[in-house]
C-alpha positions as CSV (number, residue, x, y, z in Angstrom):
1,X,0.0,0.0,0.0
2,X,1.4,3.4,-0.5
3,X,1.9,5.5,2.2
4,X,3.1,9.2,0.0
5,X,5.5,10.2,-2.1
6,X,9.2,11.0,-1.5
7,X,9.9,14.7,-2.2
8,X,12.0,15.5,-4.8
9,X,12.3,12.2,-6.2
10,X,10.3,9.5,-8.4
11,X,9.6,7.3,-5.5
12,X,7.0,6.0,-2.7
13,X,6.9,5.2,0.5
14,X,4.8,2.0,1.1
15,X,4.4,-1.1,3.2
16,X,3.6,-4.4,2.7
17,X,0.8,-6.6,4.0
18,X,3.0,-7.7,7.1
19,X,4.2,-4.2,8.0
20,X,2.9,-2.4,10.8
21,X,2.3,1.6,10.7
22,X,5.3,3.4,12.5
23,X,6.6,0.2,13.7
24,X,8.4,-1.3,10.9
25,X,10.5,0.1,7.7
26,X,9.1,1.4,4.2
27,X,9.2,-0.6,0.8
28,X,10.2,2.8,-1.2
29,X,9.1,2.0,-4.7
30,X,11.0,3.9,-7.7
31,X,8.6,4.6,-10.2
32,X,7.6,7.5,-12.5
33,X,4.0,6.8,-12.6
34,X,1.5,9.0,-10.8
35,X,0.2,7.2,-7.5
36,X,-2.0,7.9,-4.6
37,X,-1.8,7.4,-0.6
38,X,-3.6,4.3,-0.6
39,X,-3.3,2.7,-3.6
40,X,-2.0,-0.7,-3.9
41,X,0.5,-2.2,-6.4
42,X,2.6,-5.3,-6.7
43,X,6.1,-4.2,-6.3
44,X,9.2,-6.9,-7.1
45,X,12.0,-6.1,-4.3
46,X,15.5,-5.0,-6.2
47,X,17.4,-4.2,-3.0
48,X,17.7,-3.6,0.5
49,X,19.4,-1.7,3.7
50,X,19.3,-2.1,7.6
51,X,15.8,-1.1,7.7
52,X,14.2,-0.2,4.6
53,X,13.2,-2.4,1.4
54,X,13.3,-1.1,-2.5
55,X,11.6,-1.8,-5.4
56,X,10.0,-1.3,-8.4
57,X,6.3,-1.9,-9.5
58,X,5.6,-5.0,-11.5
59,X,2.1,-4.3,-12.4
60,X,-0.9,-2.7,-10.6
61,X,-3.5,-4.9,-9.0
62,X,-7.5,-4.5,-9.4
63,X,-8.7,-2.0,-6.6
């Protein structure tokens, strides 16, 4: 689900099924598409740091 845009960038913060609000990390997905807080999208993970996942969006799911 994302949770807002990054400013300044093409990216989004989101979180996946498992992640709790304010508790754990962000998926930030790079993408130059046009996306709203709440919409949900199937993202492939690319990467990873201490906290955080990346990704990019493989296709958007019905809503």
């Amino acid at each position: 689900m994302i949770e807002g845009k990054v400013a300044d960038e093409d990216a989004y913060a989101a979180r996946t099924y498992r992640d709790a609000p304010d508790v754990d990390g962000f998926l930030f997905v790079q993408t130059a598409q046009e996306l709203m807080t709440g919409d949900f999208v199937r993202v492939r993970v690319t990467g990873a740091d201490e906290y955080d996942l990346i990704g990019e969006i493989e296709d958007e799911l019905a809503e």
